[in-house]
Residue, then its C-alpha position, 0 to 999 in steps of 0.5 A: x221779717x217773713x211769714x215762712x217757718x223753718x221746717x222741723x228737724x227731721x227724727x232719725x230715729x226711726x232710720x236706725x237699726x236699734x236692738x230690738x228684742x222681747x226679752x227683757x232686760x229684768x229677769x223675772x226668774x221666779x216667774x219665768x222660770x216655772x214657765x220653763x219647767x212647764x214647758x219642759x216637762x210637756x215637751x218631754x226633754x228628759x225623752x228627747x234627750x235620750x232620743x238625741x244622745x243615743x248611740x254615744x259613749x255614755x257618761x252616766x252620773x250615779x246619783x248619791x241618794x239623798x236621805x227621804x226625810x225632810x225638806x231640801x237645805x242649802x248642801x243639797x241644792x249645791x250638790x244636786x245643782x252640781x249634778x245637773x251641770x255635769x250631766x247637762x254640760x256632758x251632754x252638750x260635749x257629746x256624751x249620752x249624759x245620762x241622770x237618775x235620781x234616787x234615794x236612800x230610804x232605810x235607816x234610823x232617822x225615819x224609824x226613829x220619827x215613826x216611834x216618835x209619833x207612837x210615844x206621842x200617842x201613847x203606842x208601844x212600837x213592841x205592840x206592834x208587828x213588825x210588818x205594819x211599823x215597816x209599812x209606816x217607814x215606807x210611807x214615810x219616806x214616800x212622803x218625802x220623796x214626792x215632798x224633795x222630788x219637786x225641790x230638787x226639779x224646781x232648782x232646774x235639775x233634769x233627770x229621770x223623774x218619773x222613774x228613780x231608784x230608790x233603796x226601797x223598791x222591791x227590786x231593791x231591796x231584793x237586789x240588797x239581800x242578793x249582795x249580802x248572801x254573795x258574801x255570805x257565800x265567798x265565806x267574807x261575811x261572820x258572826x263575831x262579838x267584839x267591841x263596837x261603837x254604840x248609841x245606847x239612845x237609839x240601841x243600836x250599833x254604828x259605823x264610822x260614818x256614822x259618828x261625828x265627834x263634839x267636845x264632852x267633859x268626862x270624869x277622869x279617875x287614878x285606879x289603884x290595882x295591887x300587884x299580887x305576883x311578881x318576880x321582884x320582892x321589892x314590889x310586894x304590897x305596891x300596886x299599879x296606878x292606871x288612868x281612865x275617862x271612862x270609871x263605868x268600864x272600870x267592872x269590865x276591867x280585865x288587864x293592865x297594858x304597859x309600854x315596851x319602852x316606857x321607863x317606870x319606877x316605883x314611888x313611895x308616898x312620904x307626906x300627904x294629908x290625912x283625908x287625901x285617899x293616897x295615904x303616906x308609905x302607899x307604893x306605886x308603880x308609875x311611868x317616870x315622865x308621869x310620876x309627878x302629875x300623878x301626884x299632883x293629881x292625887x295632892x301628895x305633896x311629898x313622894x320618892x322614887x324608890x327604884x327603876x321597875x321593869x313590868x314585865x317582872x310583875x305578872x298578876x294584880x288584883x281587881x280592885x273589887x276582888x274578894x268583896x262580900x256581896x260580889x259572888x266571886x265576879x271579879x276573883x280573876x287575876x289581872x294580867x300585865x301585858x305588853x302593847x304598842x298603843x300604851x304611850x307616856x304622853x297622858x295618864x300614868x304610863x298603864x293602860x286599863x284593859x277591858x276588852x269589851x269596851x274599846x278595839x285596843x282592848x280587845x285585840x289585846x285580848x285576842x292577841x293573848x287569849x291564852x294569857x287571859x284563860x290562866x288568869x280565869x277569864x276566858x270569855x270577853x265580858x258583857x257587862x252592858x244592856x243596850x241600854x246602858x244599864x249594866x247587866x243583872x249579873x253584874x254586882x253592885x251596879x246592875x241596872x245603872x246606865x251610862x247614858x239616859x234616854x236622852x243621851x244625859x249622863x246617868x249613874x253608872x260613873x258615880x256609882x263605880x266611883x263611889x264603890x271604889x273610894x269605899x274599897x280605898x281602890x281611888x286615889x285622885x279624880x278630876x275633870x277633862x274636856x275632850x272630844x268624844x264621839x257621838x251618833x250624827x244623829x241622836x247627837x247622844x255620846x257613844x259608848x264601845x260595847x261588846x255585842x255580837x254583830x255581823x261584819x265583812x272581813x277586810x283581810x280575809x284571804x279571798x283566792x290561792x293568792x291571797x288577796x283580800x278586800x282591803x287589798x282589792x280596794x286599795x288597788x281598785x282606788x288607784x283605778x279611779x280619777x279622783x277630783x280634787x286629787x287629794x281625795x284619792x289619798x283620803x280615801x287610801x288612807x281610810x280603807x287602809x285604817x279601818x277595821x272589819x265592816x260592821x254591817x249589822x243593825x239591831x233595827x226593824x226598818x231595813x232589808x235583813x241580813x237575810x240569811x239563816x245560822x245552823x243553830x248552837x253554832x255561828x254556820x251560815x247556810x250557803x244554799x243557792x235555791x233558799x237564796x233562790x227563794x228569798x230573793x224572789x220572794x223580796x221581789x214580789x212582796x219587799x223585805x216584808x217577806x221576812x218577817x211575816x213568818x219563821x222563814x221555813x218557806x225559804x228553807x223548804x226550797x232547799x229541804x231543810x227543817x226550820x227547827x235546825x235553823x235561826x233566822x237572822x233578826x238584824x237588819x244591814x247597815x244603811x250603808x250596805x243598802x247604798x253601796x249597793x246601788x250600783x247593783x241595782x241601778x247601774x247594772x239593772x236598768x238598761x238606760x244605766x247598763x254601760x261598758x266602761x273603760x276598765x272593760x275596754x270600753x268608752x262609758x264612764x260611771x261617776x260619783x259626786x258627792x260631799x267630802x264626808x262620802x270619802x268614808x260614807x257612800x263612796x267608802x261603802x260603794x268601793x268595799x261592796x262592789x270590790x267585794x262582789x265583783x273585784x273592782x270599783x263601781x265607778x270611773x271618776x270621783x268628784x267631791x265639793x265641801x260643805x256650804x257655810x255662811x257669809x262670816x265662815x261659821x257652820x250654819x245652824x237653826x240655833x245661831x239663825x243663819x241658815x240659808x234656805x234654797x227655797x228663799x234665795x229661789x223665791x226671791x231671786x231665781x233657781x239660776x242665781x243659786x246656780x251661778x253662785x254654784x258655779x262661781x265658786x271653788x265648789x272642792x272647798x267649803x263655800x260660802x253664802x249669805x245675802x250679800x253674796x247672793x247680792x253680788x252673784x244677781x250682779x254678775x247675772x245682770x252684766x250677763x244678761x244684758x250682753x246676751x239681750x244686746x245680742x238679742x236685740x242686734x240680731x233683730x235686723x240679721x238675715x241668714x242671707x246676709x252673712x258674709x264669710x270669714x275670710x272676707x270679713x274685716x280684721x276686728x271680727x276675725x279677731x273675736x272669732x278667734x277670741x271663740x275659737x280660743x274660748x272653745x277649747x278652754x270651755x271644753x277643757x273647764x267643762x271636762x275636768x268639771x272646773x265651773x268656776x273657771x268656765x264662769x271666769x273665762x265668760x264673764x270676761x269674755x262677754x264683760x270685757x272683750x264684748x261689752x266693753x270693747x267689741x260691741x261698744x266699737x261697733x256699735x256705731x256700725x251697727x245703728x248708722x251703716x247703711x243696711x247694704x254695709x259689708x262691715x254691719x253685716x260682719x258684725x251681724x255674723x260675728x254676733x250671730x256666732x257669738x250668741x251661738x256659742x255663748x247661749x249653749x256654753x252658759x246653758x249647763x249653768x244657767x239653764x232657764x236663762x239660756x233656754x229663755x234667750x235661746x227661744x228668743x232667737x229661735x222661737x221654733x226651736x225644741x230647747x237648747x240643752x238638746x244641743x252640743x257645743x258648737x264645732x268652732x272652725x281651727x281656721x279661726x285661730x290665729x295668734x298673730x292676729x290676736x297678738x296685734x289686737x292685745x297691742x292697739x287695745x292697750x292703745x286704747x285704754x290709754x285713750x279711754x283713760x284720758x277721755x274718762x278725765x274729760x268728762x268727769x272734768x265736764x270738757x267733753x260731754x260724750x267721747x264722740x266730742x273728742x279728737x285726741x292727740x296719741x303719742x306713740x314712742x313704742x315702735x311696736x305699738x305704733x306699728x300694730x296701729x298702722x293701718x287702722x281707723x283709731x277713731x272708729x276703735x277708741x269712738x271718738x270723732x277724730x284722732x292723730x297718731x304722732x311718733x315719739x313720746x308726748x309732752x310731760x302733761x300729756x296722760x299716761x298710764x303705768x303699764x302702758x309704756x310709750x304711749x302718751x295721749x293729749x285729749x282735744x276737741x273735735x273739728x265740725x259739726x254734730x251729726x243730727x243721726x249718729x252725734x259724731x263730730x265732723x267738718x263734713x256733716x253738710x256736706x251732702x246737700x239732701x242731707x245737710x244736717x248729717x255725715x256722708x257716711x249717714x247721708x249714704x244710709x238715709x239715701x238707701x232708707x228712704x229709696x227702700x221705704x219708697x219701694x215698699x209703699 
């Protein structure tokens, strides 16, 4: 027994080189992040951004304005996110990338909130001048703007905040007026009257864009119409039977259209009940294929067919209100029959009701046949309909009854036709349909058509001695344009080929005129340059407002002209003109915007991204504006994404309580969660999000974050000095540059055709599979226990270094605040990594072979791996440091792509033997690993006290007798340094 002790073991942890970093493994978005954008908006990156990118070709990103006039949801943030990944992501590819954003601030729904408020007071927005109700629009939406501003900044989207556009600005709204005088002059802007879609709630006309459709149950009726000439006596008494959803149309009703190629014939009528309002021996014209559900309709339960019936043999019927007492001779007309195509046998009864003041079919119909219709005594298209709904004064019986009510309710205007037509036995059978109808996107009020007279563009008017046309010009012009997805090009073709003339006139105050003036008693626009001259001019100074602070005779003096010769125009334009417009204003108008794009032989390009809904919105009335003013499309590229849904599928809304809202996700969980998720997903498509969603886009985060803060902390012990060059270093390490050579060119590719999906894809297992699990784990070992002069450390040091380059600048468009938070972890001194371009990855890093052989040992290595994870769940090993298997290699090119290799250093066991031949029948084996086979054992030796590797060497060096070789050497070159500093 002695008094002596044994010395404490010595702590190796000190003498191994850890990671080390300050940027933490828990993210803490919501609090870095305002951080950033602080030190961004300080630095003045949007400046230096222009100062870096000048002299490239330019990529400008034309922003779609968003409408000013509420807080940010879910779609504006997938799409405004977007934005910033391209033109970040361009940027970094070598583009002047440049971003403004802007805002459409006319229109309906900031007029309709401001008369909201005046109904709340008690106010009369008639009582008020114009001018003043336009200055409360305005400062409405400059609310807004300043409300959606910091949202949009707060999602990481950088741009030129400090100066948008905005549809609003003088600048603007003069530009507008100069656009819609530019058609006025090339003779494609008139005055017409023809039916348009109408929100009788909010009194105005609408464009296709703005109509959405939703089911409505309308009340349907059978309409008798009794024929009064015919060239076939045997019809003398019978009447035509057509089918409407609409009875209130039923006053403005003056033709029957009947199919070409229908066959009809004429049925009696041969029992009936007594009430029914069909009666026994009534004779009726019917389509044959109709006649049956028509009688049912009716409850007729007896009927014959009298004889095949040719329509064209019967020329004239009478209205059914024809001749009433009371009716002033308003309807003692002679309704015509006429032929067209869109009469079909498929619903109804096989005739149409024409009234061509209420529906397109109608009233082409009436132009088609105006001649017809003057014989007939109705040489005018009627207007039977305020626009309010109500009927007009004039029309009998019914003046005063609206279809719809303030609200959008259906009001009496259908009882009450209804009602007049069971009293002049005109109605044989009503009933019920559900269908959808359209209805303003806004009011969410149902529609009606309404003749009213209205300005519109013409899409087939002849523009030169050629004949060409606007919808000839834009159909060209689509075929100019790169469309993502493709689909989006025959969306769009297929809309501009379809669609009528523009309405372009909205019976409104808060909106940029249709500033021009009509000679009066006529529909002659004046076309003067120098009154063009002096209301652009004047718009530029004061705003649109110079409008209507006078009679306009100022404008028309400039060309010396008398107002009292003139009608000032009252109507303002559609919403979409203003935004169509913006290439004219901003593209063309500011400097930092102005490019030569490839249609002009030059390298810029001008893209557009929206939603799906812009192929017949934004992107619509961008195409016919500028096709119409300068013969071409406005932009280059055209990208779409589809619409944000919630985690089962269904649309989001306030009503079922599962919307999801940007500024939640973001205080919670970071902007650059909601930019992952932007980028994980097939953004062409609708999406999806919710809270598990979301859940899984912070895990994907937090495997990405962790790889970037292990190559944090590794790179602590790197020194420029120590790097060694590519053709020194060992096989591992030019495999995994040739794995970021690789990477470069598909990242590039994803980044250029705008596919984030497929770049979040090729990182994530880039850094998940061939660097955490793989390259990293096997080196590991190295890394923490070479000794600091190890030329295999510093290779791996280099390839880390590289491989942080690439990584932080290719995942910086997406993940921008992470990015910029690692990349200043690194580099402290640094201005930002987005002033950066993707790193030029050297071509002698390529190499196939190489890549061949290492896809070869890595399935060598699952196997190993395979057996060893059943070790330690069946707790024979504890670590796989304590194995030394036995792998059996019957593949000849298997084994020969492991020759030559420390097995053990790359599969992280102590030890290995690698045997020829296939392996006993209990060894482990993988399916798709054919011919290779492994039989785990234990590791000879002892344990290494400094790296826990297992050897019969550890000892074997006497001043350290407690660790390997390899470990002493790193001891030795530790403790010889530290002595050297002390």
């Amino acid at each position: 027994m002695t008094d002596k002790t044994d010395a404490p073991a010595r702590d190796y942890s000190e003498t191994l080189f850890l990671p080390q970093t300050e940027f933490p493994m828990r993210a803490g978005l919501p609090q870095r992040e305002p951080e950033l954008l602080k030190r961004w908006h300080e630095n003045k990156l949007y400046e230096r951004l222009r100062e870096v990118q000048k002299g490239r070709p330019r990529f400008v990103l034309h922003d779609g304005p968003p409408y000013a006039n509420g807080n940010i949801h879910i779609g504006h943030s997938l799409n405004k996110i977007l934005k910033d990944m391209v033109v970040r992501s361009q940027g970094m590819l070598g583009f002047d990338s440049n971003y403004v954003p802007g805002w459409d601030c006319h229109g309906l729904p900031i007029e309709w909130k401001i008369e909201e408020e005046y109904r709340a007071k008690g106010k009369n927005k008639d009582d008020v001048p114009v001018v003043e109700f336009r200055r409360e629009c305005r400062a409405f939406a400059e609310k807004w703007i300043d409300v959606q501003r910091e949202e949009f900044k707060r999602l990481g989207v950088e741009g030129d905040w400090s100066h948008p556009y905005a549809t609003m600005s003088y600048d603007a709204e003069a530009q507008i007026a100069r656009e819609i005088m530019s058609f006025a002059t090339s003779d494609q802007l008139y005055r017409g009257s023809k039916p348009v879609m109408w929100s009788s709630v909010e009194k105005t006309a609408l464009a296709e864009a703005e109509v959405e459709y939703h089911e409505k149950t309308s009340t349907t009726i059978w309409v008798k119409f009794a024929i009064t000439n015919t060239l076939d006596g045997d019809l003398e008494g019978a009447s035509v039977v057509i089918w409407t959803t609409t009875p209130w149309t039923i006053p403005a009703n003056r033709a029957i259209a009947f199919g070409s190629d229908i066959a009809y014939g004429l049925y009696k009528v041969t029992e009936a009940a007594a009430d029914n309002w069909a009666k026994v021996g009534e004779r009726f014209v019917l389509a044959d294929k109709l006649a049956a559900d028509v009688f049912a309709a009716a409850r007729v339960t007896g009927y014959e067919r009298v004889k095949d019936v040719l329509p064209v043999m019967i020329e004239r019927c009478a209205h059914p209100f024809r001749g009433l007492d009371g009716a002033n001779g308003y309807w003692d007309f002679q309704v015509p029959m006429l032929p067209a195509d869109y009469v079909t046998d498929d619903a109804g009864t096989g005739f149409v009701h024409t009234a061509p003041g209420h529906g397109a079919d109608d009233y082409n119909t009436f132009v088609k046949h105006k001649a017809v219709f003057e014989a007939c005594g109705t040489p005018q298209v009627p207007h039977t309909v305020a626009p309010d709904s109500s009927y007009f004064p004039d029309v009998p019986f019914f003046a005063g009854e609206r279809v719809y009510d303030d609200k959008g309710k259906d009001a009496g205007a259908n009882e009450a036709v209804l009602k007049k037509l069971m009293e002049v036995g005109a109605l044989i059978a009503r009933g019920r349909l559900k269908h959808q109808y359209p209805h303003s996107w806004r009011s969410k009020g149902p529609l009606i058509f309404r003749n009213t007279p209205q300005w519109f563009i013409a899409m087939d008017k002849a523009l030169d001695d050629k004949g060409d046309t606007l919808r000839q010009r834009a159909l060209h012009a689509i075929k100019t344009v790169e469309w993502v997805p493709a689909s989006g090009e025959n969306r769009i073709t297929g809309m501009i080929e379809n669609r009528p003339d523009w309405v372009v006139s909205r019976q409104r105050a808060w909106g940029v005129p249709i500033a021009v003036f009509v000679k009066k008693g006529t529909n002659e626009i004046l076309k003067d340059e120098r009154v063009n001259k002096a209301i652009a001019d004047a718009f530029e100074k004061e705003g649109a407002d110079a409008w209507y602070v006078d009679d306009g005779a100022r404008f028309l003096r400039a060309g010396g002209y008398d107002v009292a010769d003139f009608d000032k125009v009252g109507d303002i334009l559609d919403v979409w003109f203003d935004s169509g417009c913006t290439h004219a204003f901003a593209l063309e108008k500011r400097l930092d915007l102005q490019v030569k794009r490839k249609v002009d032989g030059g390298p810029d390009q001008v893209m557009y991204l929206e939603g799906s809904d812009q192929h017949r919105g934004w992107f619509h009335s961008s195409l016919l504006e500028s096709c119409g003013t300068r013969g071409r499309a406005p932009y280059d590229i055209v990208v779409t994404h589809g619409f944000t849904l919630d985690e089962n599928g269904r649309k989001m809304s306030k009503s079922l309580g599962n919307t999801v809202a940007p500024q939640d996700i973001i205080r919670t969980s970071g902007a650059d969660i909601l930019r992952l998720w932007t980028a994980s997903v097939d953004y062409w498509d609708d999406q999806r999000i919710g809270p598990e969603i979301i859940k899984t886009t912070a895990e994907t985060y937090r495997k990405l974050r962790n790889t970037i803060r292990w190559m944090l902390g590794s790179l602590a012990h790197f020194h420029e000095a120590d790097k060694v060059a590519f053709s020194e270093m060992p096989e591992l390490e030019r495999f995994v540059f040739h794995r970021l050579n690789e990477l470069d060119g598909e990242i590039r590719e994803a980044y250029g055709t705008f596919d984030y999906k497929r770049v979040i894809a090729l990182l994530n297992s880039f850094m998940t599979t061939d660097l955490s699990a793989f390259y990293f784990d096997v080196r590991k070992d190295a890394l923490y226990c070479d000794p600091l002069s190890s030329k295999i450390r510093k290779s791996a040091l280099t390839v880390i270094d590289q491989t942080f380059r690439c990584v932080a600048t290719w995942i910086a468009p997406i993940l921008a605040f992470s990015a910029e938070e690692a990349w200043l972890a690194r580099y402290p001194n640094a201005e930002s990594v987005h002033l950066e371009t993707f790193p030029q990855v050297p071509t002698e890093w390529r190499n196939e072979a190489l890549a061949e052989r290492w896809a070869k040992i890595r399935r060598v290595r699952r196997v190993v791996t395979g057996a060893l994870e059943i070790e330690r769940a069946q707790k024979r090993i504890g670590a796989s440091l304590e194995a030394a298997p036995v792998v059996h290699i019957a593949d000849a090119d298997l084994l020969q792509a492991v020759q030559g290799l420390d097995m053990a250093e790359i599969c992280i066991t102590s030890g290995i033997k690698i045997v020829t031949g296939e392996g006993p029948a209990d060894a482990f084996r993988l399916d798709d690993v054919k011919g290779v086979s492994v039989v785990p054992a234990l590791a000879e030796g002892r344990k290494c006290a400094r790296s826990w590797k297992v050897s019969p060497d550890v000892g074997s060096d006497t001043d350290y007798p407690d660790v390997t070789p390899r470990d002493a050497a790193a001891l030795r070159e530790w403790d010889r340094l530290r002595t050297a500093a002390e």
